[in-house]
N, C-alpha and C positions, 0 to 999 in steps of 0.2 A: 379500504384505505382509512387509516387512521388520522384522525385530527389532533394539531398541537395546538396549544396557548402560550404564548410567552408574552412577557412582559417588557417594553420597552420604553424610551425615554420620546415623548411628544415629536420634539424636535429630530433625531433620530431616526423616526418613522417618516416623518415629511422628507429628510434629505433621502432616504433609500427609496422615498416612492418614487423622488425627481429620478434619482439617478437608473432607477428599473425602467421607467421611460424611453432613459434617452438610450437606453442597450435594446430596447422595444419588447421588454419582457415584464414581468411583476416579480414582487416582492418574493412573494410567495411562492414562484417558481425560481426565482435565486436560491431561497432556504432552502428549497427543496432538491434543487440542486449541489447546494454546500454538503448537505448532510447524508448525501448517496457518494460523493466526492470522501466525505469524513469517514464513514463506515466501510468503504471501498478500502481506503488507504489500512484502515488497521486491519483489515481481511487478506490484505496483498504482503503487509508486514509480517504476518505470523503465518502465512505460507512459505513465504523464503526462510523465514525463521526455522520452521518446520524443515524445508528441504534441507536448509545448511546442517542439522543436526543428523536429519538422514544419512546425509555426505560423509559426515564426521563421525558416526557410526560403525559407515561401512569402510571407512580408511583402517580404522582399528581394528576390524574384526580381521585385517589380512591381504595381503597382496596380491589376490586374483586367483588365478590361474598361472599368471608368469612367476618365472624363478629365477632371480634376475643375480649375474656371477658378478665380480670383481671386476673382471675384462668388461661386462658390457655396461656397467656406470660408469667408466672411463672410459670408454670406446677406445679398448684395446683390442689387439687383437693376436 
């Protein structure tokens, strides 16, 4: 597991340790939890992304197997 460093403001640091407390967790397992949350999200983003273009791929290349008449978009008959 890899170590980060960041840089933040004194005061900052004090309110996120109060507030880590009172959720009964640490700082450092919030970060750590925002930034699997943050890389999650753009993994799930460009999956869908991915599928919709899938989709939209395979709309274009053709209608299936069905061969769909006049009568049956109208459900005539």
């Amino acid at each position: 597991m890899a170590n980060l460093t960041i840089t933040v403001d004194d005061e900052l640091l004090h309110r996120a340790r109060r507030r880590a407390i009172e959720l009964d967790t640490s700082v450092n397992a919030l970060l750590r939890d925002y930034l699997e949350a943050f890389a999650g999200a753009a993994a799930a983003r460009a999956q869908a992304t991915e599928g919709i273009l899938r989709l939209s791929a395979e709309a274009r290349s053709g209608r299936g197997n069905r061969h769909w008449t006049r009568d049956d978009l109208h459900e005539r008959q």
